[in-house]
N, C-alpha and C positions, 0 to 999 in steps of 0.2 A: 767574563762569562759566568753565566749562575750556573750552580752547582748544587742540587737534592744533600749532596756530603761532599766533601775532599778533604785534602790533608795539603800542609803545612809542613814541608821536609825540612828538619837539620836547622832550625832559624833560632837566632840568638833572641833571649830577650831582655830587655832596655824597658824596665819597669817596676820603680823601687816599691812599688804596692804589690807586687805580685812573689808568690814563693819560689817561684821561679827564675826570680829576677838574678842577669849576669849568666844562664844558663842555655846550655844549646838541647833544642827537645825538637818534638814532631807535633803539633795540632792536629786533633780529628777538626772539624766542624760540620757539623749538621742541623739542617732547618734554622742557619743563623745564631747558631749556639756554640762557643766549645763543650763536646760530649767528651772528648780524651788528650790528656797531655804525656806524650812516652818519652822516652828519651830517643835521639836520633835514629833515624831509621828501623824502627821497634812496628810504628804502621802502618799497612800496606792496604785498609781495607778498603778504600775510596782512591778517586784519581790523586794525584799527585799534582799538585801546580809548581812545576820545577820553578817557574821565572821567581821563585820566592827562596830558593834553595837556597842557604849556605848565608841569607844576609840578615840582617837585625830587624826585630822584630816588637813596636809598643804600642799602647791603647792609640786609637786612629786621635790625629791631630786635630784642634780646635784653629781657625783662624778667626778670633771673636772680634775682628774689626775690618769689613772689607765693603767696597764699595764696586757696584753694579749699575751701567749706563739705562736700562731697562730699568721703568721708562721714560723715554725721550734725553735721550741720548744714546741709542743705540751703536752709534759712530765711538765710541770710548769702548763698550762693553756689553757683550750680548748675556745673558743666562749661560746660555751655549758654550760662548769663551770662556766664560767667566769658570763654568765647570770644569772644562779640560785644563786650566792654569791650575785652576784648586785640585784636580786629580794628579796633574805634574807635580806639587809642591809637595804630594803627601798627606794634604787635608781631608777630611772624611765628613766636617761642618765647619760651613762659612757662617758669621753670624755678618747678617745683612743689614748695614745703615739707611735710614727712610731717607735720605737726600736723594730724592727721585723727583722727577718732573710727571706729573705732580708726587707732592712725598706722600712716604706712605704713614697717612695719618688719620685713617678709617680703617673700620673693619673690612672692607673690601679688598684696599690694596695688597692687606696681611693674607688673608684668603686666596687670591689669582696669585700667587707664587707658584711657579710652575715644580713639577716634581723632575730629578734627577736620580738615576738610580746608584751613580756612584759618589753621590756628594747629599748631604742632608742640607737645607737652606735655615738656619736660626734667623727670624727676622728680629729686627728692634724695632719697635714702632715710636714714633716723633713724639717727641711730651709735649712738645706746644703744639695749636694749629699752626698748619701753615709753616713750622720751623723758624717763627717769628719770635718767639719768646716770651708771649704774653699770655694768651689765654690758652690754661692746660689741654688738650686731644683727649678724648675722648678714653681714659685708660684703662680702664675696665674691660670697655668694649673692643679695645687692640687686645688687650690680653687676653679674652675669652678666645680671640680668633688666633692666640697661636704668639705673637709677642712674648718674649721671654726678659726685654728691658726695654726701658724708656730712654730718647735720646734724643736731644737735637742735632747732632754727630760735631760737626765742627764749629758750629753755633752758638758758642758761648750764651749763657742763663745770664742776661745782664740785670736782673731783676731778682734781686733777694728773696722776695716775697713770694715771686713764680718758685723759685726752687724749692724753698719753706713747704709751700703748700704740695709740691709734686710729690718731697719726700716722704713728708704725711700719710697722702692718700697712697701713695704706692708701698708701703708695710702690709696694708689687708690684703693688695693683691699678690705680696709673695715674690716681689720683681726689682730689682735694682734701679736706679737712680744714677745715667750716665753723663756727665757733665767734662765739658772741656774748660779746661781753666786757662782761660785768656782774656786778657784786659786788653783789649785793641784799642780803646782810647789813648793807651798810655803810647802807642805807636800806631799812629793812623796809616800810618804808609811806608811803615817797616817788611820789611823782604828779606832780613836775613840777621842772624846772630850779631849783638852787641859786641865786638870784636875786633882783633887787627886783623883779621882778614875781609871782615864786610870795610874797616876802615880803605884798607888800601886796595878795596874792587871799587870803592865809590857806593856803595848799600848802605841803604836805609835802615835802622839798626831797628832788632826787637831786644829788648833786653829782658835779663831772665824775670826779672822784678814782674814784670807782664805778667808770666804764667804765675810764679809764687804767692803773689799780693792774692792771685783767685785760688789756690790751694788754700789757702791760710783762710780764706772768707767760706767758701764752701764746706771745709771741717769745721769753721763754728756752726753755722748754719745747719750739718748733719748731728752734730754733740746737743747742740738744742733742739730738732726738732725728731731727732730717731730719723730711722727707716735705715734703707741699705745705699750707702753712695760709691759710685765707682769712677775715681778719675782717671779720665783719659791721658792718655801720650805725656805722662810725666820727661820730662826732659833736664830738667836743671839740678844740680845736689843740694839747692837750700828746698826744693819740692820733695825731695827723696827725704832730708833731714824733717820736711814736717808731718808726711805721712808717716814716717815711723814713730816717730813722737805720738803723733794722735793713734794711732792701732796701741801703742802701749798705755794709751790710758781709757782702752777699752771702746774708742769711736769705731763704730758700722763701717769700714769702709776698705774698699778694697781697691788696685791701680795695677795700671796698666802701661807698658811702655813698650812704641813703635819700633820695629828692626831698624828701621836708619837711623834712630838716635844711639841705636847699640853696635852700631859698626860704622858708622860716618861721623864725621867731625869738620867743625866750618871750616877747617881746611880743604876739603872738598868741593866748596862753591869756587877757588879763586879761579878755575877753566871755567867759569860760567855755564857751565853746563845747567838747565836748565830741569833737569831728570833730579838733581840734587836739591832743589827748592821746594823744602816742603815745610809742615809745619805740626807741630812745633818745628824750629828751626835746629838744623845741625848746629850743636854746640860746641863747646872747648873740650878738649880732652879731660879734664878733670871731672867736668860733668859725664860724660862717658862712661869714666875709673866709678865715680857715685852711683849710677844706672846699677853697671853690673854687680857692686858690692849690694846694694836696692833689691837686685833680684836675690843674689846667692841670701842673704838674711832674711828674705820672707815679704819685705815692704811694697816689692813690688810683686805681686802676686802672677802676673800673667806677660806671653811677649805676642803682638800683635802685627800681621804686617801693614797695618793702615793702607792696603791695597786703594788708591787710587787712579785708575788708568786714564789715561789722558791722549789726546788724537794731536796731528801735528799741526792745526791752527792753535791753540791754547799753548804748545810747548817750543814752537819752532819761532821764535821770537823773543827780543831782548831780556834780559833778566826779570825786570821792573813789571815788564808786561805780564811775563807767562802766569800761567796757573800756580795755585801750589799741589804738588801730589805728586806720587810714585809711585811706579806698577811695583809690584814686588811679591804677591803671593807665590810665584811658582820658584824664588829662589830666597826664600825668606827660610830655610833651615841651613841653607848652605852657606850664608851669611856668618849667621849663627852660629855654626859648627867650626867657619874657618878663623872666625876673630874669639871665640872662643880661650883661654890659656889654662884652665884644667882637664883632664878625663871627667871629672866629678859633673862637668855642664852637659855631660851627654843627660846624663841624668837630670838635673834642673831643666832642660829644656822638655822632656819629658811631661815633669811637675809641670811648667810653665803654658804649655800646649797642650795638654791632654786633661792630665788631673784636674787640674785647678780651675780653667772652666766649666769643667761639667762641674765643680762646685759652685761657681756661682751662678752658670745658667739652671742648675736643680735639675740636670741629665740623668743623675746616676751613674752611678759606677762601672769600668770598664774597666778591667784587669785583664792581663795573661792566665788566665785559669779556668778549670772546668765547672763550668754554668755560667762563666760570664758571654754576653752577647757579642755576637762577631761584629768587631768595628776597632780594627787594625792597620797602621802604617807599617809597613815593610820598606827599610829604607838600607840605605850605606854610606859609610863615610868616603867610600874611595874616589867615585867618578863624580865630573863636576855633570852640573845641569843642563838640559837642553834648550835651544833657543824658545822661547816663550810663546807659551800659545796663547797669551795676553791680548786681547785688540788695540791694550796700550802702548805708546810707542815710548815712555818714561820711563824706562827702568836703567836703575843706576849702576853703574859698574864696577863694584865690591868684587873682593877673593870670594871663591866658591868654594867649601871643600866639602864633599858629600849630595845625596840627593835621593828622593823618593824611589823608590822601585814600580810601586802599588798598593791598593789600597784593597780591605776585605771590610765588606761593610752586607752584613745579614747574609744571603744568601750567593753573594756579589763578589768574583776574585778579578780582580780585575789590575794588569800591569801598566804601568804610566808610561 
């Protein structure tokens, strides 16, 4: 419900940017502002939104890699769903991948994004036309219209020279450079993890070499040519060992890694479950152990739910066949929270969803404190999730521990 003012009773807050951080206060809000921070039960001067009372409280969540059936394929994923999943989850902005039918790879597509009141939509507009990988889109002209990165989402840059030039031109306009590092040559018809367990399901192996061979070439590529590069869904520890290598010798780049590579392991695929095929592919435990060491040291900078929702022609069929992708935005904290082994990751998740892409999308700052803008996840660790209001019917069956409440986003209190 919108609210002129209310308050914010008794909520913990889980926010290592803010002076508040680790303590339990009361929120004014007014006109989309915090006006006052008191200590519990101290304000009385506006309504109370009790559904917030008593649970935690940090800057509203980023999901900066999610994917939306609209348009044309509305049967996967409407706007509509797509919002009430991302208000389940705790997200407050989705950033929207152009693998759309058609992509969104004009000013136009960026523009007809419909508005929601309790979810902000981040588009990424497609670097190539067409998501073919050759001739740059128009980048300028997506970014004028509201584009905040460039991306062919899971389309690997098989073209040196295209990414050369994308990185180049996109410096003056202020916008990252988002590339997925995979060599499908090297497995034309790989469906799952180099391993003893694609071994003994019979899978056609991807091996980590795939993704690291395109890490390794895309950081030369950004060390020579500048600009800002963001690799997607890092997966393996020799990609985690070269991103932090290249960030210490000062390269532009910052990375990203999917929730099922941070609590799934190819031991998961051997029920063939089909909700667990995704890609990058679930790896060995070891890469897993390097993921989370990746994030707590800084390397991996952000965590993603690679929300891909999928209907039951594409996933209700053999291994080999099905799609790759999985719903996961409305349970992608609870994941998180439950395979989680420090207190400290409440916190890192925080950094990871919140902070840190409003650093690299150029958002601005959103803290627990007076005159930061209201745009807050109210969440808990205790109750698990509710069934998904996803149109997808993928989503994998990980431990949950914890889940959204609601979300305050400007003038907007709204419970999930």
């Amino acid at each position: 419900m919108k609210y002129p003012s209310f308050i914010l009773p008794s909520v913990h807050v889980v926010d290592p940017r803010s002076p508040f951080h680790a303590q339990a206060v009361d929120l004014l809000i007014t006109e989309g502002q915090v006006r006052a921070v008191g200590e519990p039960n101290t304000l009385n001067d506006a309504p109370l939104i009790e559904w917030a009372r008593g649970h935690l409280i940090s800057p509203g969540w980023i999901d900066s890699r999610a994917r939306c059936g609209s348009p044309g394929h509305e049967e996967r994923e409407t706007f509509e769903s797509l919002a009430s999943a991302a208000l389940q989850g705790g997200f407050t902005h989705v950033a929207l991948m152009p693998s759309t039918h058609p992509p969104r790879d004009n000013r136009p597509s960026i523009e007809a994004l419909p508005e929601f009141d309790s979810v902000v939509w981040i588009p990424i507009g497609a670097l190539t036309q067409g998501l073919n990988g050759e001739r740059l889109a128009e980048l300028a002209d997506l970014r004028e219209a509201g584009a905040l990165a460039f991306s062919d989402d899971s389309n690997p840059i098989d073209r040196p020279h295209t990414l050369q030039l994308a990185l180049e031109y996109a410096q003056g306009l202020e916008a990252r450079v988002w590339s997925s590092p995979f060599e499908r040559s090297l497995c034309p018809t790989g469906v799952a993890h180099e391993g003893a367990s694609a071994l003994r399901s019979g899978m056609a192996p991807i091996p980590s070499l795939a993704e690291s061979m395109r890490v390794q070439r895309d950081l030369a590529l950004a060390e020579y040519a500048g600009g800002g590069l963001h690799l997607m869904g890092l997966s393996s520890a020799e990609s985690v060992r070269l991103v932090r290598e290249a960030k210490a010798r000062g390269v532009n780049v910052t990375a990203d890694v999917c929730i099922a590579n941070l609590v799934g392991t190819d031991r998961d695929i051997e029920g063939y479950d089909t909700a667990y095929k995704v890609l990058p592919p679930l790896r060995r435990a070891e890469d897993q152990a390097a993921l989370w060491e990746g994030l707590r040291d800084g390397t991996i900078d952000v965590v993603v739910s690679d929300h891909n929702p999928m209907d039951h022609e594409l996933k209700s069929c053999e291994w080999g066949s099905a799609h790759f992708g999985a719903s996961t935005i409305d349970a992608c904290f609870g994941w998180f929270n439950a395979h989680s082994s420090s207190p400290k990751d409440l916190v890192l998740w925080v950094e990871a969803a919140a902070h840190r892409p409003r650093d690299i999308f150029g958002l601005g700052s959103v803290t627990v404190n007076v005159g930061s803008p209201a745009d807050f996840t109210v969440f808990t660790l205790d109750e698990s999730a509710q069934p998904s209001a996803s149109l997808g019917v993928n989503r994998p069956v990980w431990t949950q521990r914890g889940t959204a409440v609601g979300v305050v986003l400007d003038t907007l209190a709204i419970g999930s």
